[in-house]
C-alpha positions, 0 to 999 in steps of 0.5 A, spaced: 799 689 403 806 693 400 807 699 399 809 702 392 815 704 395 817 697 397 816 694 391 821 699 387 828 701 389 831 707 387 838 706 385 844 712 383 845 710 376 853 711 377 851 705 382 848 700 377 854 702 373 859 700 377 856 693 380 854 691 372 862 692 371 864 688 377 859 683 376 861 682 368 868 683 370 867 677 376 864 673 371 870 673 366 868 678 361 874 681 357 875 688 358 872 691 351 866 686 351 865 688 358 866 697 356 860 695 350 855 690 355 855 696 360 853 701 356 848 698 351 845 695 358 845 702 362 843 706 355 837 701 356 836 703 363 837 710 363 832 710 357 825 708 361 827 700 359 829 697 366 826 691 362 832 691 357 837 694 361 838 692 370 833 687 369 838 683 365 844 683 370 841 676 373 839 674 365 847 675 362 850 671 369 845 666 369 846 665 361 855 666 362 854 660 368 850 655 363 854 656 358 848 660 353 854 666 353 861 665 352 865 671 353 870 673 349 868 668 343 870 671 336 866 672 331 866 669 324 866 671 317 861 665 314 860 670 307 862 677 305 861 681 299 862 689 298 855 690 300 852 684 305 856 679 311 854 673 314 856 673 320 856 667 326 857 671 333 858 663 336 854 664 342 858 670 345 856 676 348 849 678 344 850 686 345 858 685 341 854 680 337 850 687 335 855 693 335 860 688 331 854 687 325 851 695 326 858 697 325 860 693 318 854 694 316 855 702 317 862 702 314 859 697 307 853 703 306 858 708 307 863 705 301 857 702 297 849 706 300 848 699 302 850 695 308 846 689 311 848 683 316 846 676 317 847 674 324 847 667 326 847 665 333 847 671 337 845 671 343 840 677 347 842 684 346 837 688 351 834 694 348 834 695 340 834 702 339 841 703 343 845 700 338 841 705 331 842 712 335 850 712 334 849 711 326 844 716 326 848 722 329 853 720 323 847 721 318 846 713 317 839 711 316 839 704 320 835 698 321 836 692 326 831 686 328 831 680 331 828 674 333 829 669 338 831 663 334 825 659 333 824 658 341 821 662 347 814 663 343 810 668 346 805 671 342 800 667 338 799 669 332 792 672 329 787 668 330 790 662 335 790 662 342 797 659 343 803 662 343 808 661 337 811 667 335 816 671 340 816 679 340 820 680 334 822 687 335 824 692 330 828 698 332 831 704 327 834 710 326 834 716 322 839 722 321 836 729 323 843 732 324 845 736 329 837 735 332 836 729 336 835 722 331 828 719 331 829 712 334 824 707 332 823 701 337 817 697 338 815 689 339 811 685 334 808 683 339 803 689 344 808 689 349 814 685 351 816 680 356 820 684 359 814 689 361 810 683 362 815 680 368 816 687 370 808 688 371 809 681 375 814 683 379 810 689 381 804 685 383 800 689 378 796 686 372 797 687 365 793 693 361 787 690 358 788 687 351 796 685 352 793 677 354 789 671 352 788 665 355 788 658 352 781 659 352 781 665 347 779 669 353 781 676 355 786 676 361 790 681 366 793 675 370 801 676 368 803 670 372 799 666 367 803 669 362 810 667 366 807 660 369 810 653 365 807 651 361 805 658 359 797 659 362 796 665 357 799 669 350 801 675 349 797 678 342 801 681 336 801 688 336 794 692 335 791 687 339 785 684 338 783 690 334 788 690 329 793 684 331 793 683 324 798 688 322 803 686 328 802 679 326 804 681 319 810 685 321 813 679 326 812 675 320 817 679 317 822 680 322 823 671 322 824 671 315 829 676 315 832 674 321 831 667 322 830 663 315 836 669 312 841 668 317 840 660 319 838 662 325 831 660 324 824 661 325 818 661 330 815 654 332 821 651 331 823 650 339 818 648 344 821 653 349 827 658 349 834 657 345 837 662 349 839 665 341 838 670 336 838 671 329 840 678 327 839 682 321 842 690 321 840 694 314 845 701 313 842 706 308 847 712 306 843 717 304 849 721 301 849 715 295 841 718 293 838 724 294 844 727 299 844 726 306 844 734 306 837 734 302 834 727 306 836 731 313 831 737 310 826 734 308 825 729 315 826 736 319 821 740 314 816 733 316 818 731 324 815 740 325 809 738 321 807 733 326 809 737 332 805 743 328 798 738 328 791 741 332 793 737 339 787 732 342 785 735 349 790 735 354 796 733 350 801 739 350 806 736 345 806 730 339 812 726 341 817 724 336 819 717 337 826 717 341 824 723 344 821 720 351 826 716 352 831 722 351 828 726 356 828 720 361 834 719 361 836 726 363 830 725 369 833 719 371 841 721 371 838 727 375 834 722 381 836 715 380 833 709 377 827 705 379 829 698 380 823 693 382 824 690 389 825 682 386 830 684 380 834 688 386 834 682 390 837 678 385 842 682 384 844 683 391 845 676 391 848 675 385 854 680 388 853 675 395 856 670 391 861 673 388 864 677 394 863 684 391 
């Protein structure tokens, strides 16, 4: 039986950054998409998401080779006004996709309080709350959510045991000053794939509640999740206590994402389109109450809450960002655990491309 220690690698993040730049480089990325892909990739890694950030080194490489992603392709305007664009990224690289619609949404809010973007035909963008903590810092309320474009069902939805619904995630944003943002990023569904492959890849089984079978039955067997087809489905958020609230809200994120966007809605493919409908949501809160006073009135709440009797053993109530902040300060000090397979892949990855 292995070892912890063989099934986790741990890699100075300088490292990873360099070989995530060598290897999008080799596979012809242009330099500024390149810039925007390692980054959102290595704030997701430093930030505790390896799910989200190495893990999708092989992802993006295998996605550029079959043409899934196109590098360099350009996005185009289908329909703008002052305050809303519909945008169609063309199959490019998803995190520019991303950066692109969070940055005009940002600029229309500024102008007009609102801004909110439609993407079609994105592609995968790693780790949601990389692309609202920026806008936060510059006092932009910001929502982002995304689909999987009709494919990759993963999670049933409340009461079936088949899987339908992909992990719809939603992230957000919100302006605390010069005091750390709170970032909000969380799947509809109780966890997400990443985590599950992840857990798969550790050897280890997945916490209870997170699984059923094609039975209905509890199950802790992650390679019944990743069997073809699936043996097993993830549940909503809330699992099979309150499931019904998770399920409501990745309702929502297909609407908003998929029937708005065109991109479509769960259940329309039977497996992964390798696609993404995007929707970003900006608010200025200067165009309200004035960023000034919104800024107050969060900071007066986020020290309410961490002022709350604690339970026993607790000795602080985290403010959503705050873990993955102070992650990423341990992991630039120690190094970036990266499992034993996703390493593996990797490496030879940089085989193939003589880095």
């Amino acid at each position: 039986m292995k070892s912890q220690s063989d099934k986790i690698v741990n890699i100075n993040h300088t490292r990873i950054q360099s070989i995530m730049d060598a290897i999008f480089l080799r596979m012809g990325i242009p330099d500024e998409e390149r810039a925007i892909v390692v980054e959102r990739l290595m704030e997701a890694t430093l930030s505790g998401y390896n799910s989200h950030g190495v893990m999708r080194i092989p992802v993006y490489v295998s996605g550029i080779r079959h043409g899934i992603m196109v590098p360099g392709n350009k996005i185009e305007v289908l329909q703008e006004t002052a305050s809303v664009g519909h945008l169609d990224a063309h199959n490019g690289m998803g995190p520019v996709a991303a950066t692109e619609a969070v940055s005009r949404a940002v600029e229309k809010a500024s102008q007009t309080g609102i801004g909110c973007i439609s993407v079609v035909h994105a592609n995968d963008i790693a780790r949601l709350g990389s692309y609202v903590e920026q806008p936060a810092r510059d006092g932009f309320i910001t929502v982002l959510m995304t689909n999987d474009a009709g494919g990759n069902p993963c999670v049933a939805p409340w009461g079936g045991v088949e899987p339908l619904m992909s992990t719809n995630p939603i992230a957000a944003g919100i302006p605390r000053g010069d005091a750390m943002p709170i970032i909000i990023d969380v799947s509809t569904g109780v966890s997400s794939e990443g985590r599950v492959k992840m857990l798969n890849n550790q050897k280890a089984d997945t916490p209870d509640g997170w699984l059923i079978d094609t039975d209905g039955r509890p199950t802790n067997d992650p390679g019944a999740y990743l069997s073809s087809p699936r043996q097993a489905a993830l549940l909503p958020l809330g699992s099979l206590i309150a499931g019904h609230k998770g399920f409501a809200l990745s309702i929502l994120v297909d609407v908003l994402t998929g029937a708005l966007s065109g991109a479509g809605c769960s259940g329309r493919f039977a497996a992964d389109s390798d696609k993404n409908g995007l929707f970003v949501l900006a608010i200025d809160p200067e165009k309200f109450v004035s960023r000034a006073d919104f800024i107050d009135e969060v900071e007066q709440f986020t020290q309410r809450i961490k002022q709350v009797r604690k339970a026993p053993g607790v000795e602080d109530i985290f403010i959503p960002g705050e873990r993955a902040h102070q992650e990423r300060q341990r992991r630039m000090a120690d190094g970036v655990p990266v499992d034993r397979p996703v390493w593996d892949a990797i490496e030879e990855i940089m085989r193939e491309l003589g880095i």
